[in-house]
N, C-alpha and C positions, 0 to 999 in steps of 0.2 A: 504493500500500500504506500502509497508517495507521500512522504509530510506536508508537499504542498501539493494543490491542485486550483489551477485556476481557469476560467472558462470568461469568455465572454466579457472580458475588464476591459474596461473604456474610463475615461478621466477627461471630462469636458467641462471648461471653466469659460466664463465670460469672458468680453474682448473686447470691451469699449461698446458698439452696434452691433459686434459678430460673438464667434465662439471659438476658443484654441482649444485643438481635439490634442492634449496632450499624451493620453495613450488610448490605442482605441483596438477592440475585438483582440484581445491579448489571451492567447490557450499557452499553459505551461504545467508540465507536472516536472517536480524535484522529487529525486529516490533518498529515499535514507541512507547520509553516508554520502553522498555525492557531493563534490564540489565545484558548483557551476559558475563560471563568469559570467556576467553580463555588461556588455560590450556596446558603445555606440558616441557618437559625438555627443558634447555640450547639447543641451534642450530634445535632447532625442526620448526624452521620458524616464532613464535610467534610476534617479532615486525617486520620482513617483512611484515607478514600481516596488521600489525595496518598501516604501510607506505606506502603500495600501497591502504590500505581502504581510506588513507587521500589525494590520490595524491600526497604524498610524493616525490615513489619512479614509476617505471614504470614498468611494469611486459612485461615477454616473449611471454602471449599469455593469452587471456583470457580479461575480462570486470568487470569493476565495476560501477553502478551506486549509486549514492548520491544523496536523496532525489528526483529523477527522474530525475539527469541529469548524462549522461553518460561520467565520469571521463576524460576517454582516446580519446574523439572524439574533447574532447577542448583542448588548449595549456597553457603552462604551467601559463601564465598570469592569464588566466579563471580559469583554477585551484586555482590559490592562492585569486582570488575573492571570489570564491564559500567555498574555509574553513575559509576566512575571515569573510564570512556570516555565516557558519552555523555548525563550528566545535572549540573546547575548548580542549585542550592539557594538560593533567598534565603527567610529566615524574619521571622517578627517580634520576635524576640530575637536576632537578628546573626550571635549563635553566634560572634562571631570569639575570639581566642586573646589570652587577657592580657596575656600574657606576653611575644608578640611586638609588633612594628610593624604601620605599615599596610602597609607594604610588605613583611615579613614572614607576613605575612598572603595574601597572594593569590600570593608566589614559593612556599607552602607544598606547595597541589597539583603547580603546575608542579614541582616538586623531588620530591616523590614519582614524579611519573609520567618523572623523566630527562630534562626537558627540560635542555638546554644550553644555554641563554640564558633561564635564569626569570627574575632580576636584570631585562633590559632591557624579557621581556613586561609583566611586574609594575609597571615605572616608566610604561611607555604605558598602561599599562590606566588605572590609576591618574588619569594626566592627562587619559585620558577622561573620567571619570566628575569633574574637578574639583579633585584633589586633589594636582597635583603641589608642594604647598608645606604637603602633611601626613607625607609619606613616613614618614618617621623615628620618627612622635607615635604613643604605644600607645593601645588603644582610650580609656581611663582617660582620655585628655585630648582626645577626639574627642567631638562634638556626637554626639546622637544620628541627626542625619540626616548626618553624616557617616561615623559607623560603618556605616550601610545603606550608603551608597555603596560603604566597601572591601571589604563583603558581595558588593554586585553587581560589582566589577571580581574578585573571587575567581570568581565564580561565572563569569562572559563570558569570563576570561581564559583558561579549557580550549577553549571554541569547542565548549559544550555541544550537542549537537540538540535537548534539550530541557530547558526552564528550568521547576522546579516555582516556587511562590512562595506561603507561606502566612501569609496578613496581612501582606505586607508593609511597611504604614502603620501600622499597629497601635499601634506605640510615639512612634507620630511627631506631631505639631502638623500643623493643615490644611494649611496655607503647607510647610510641608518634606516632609508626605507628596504633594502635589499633584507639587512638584519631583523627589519619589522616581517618582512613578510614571510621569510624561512618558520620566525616563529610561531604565527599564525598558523601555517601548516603541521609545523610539530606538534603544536596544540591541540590540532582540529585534527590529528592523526591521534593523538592521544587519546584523545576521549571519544572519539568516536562521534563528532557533530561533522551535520549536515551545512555547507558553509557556502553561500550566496554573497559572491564577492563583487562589487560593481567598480569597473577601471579603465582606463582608456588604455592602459597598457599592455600591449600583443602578448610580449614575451610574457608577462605575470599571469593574463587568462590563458596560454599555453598549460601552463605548470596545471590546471582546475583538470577535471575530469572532461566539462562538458563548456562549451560557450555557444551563449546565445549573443545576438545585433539586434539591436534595437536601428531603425530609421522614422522617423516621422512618426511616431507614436505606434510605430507596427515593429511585430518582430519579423526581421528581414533573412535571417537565417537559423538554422538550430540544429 
């Protein structure tokens, strides 16, 4: 059965007198375990799609199910239960939290969702991904390929099924993005998630199992 399954997505927004059909009749099934690119210039729809595969955003017409449950027939509550349970976010702006640590930073989910030992998951993840002699350091004083890091121990440390990822080099020098993105894979080989990577870069959707092209809000190849 495919973690995802979508049929019929279309994404149509106003446009002054007209309408911009930002994605439109979108069919896509992802297998468990697979790691799929998705491929296509600037405005071609690329992180619409990753926001309406998340329940992000809401589309104009069409379905998405996640994991068997169908995205749009729940409210938005349910929705954010269900990527609480079962989805890992790494972006191109880190998204992490000022205010805290790094290690405050990835005990944040575990502590909402009641874990009882977030403290210790958070230190291991951590010295996973490299970082056990950053703990304490708020982003503010973290390299930028170091903040992707406590991005991606936030995101592994739930034990997502499926990891979205959009650009996640984006912000980074070759040399630290190259480093970003081996890890990502060793990660996403580790545990066994299903990993929906969006990137202009050939040779990185190379490395995925499966790519798809997005053009003009259609997928152009698969």
């Amino acid at each position: 059965m495919p973690i995802i399954r979508v049929k019929g997505l279309s994404k149509i927004v106003p446009n002054g007198t007209d309408t911009l059909a930002i994605l439109q009749d979108i069919d896509l099934e992802v297998m468990r375990g697979e790691a799929l690119a998705v491929l296509g210039p600037s405005g071609s729809g690329k992180s619409t799609l990753l926001g309406l595969l998340a329940g992000l955003d809401t589309p104009s017409s069409g379905s998405v199910e996640l994991d068997g449950h169908d995205l749009f027939a729940i409210d938005e509550d349910g929705r954010a239960a269900l990527r609480a349970s079962l989805l890992g976010f790494v972006f191109q702006s880190f998204h992490l939290l000022s205010a805290l640590s790094a290690q405050e930073n990835v005990m944040l989910p575990l502590e909402l969702s009641g874990s009882p030992n977030a403290q210790e998951l958070a230190v291991a993840m951590l010295g996973r991904v490299g970082l056990s002699a950053r703990l304490k350091h708020y982003p503010k004083y973290l390299s930028g390929g170091e903040q992707q890091r406590v991005a991606l121990a936030r995101a592994f440390v739930m034990q997502p099924k499926l990891l979205l990822a959009d650009e996640p080099t984006g912000n980074l020098d070759a040399a630290t993005g190259a480093a970003i993105i081996d890890l990502i894979f060793a990660l996403n080989a580790e545990h066994g998630t299903t990993l929906i990577l969006v990137t202009h870069d050939e040779m990185l959707a190379r490395r995925c199992t499966r790519q798809i092209r997005l053009a003009n809000g259609r997928i152009e190849s698969a």
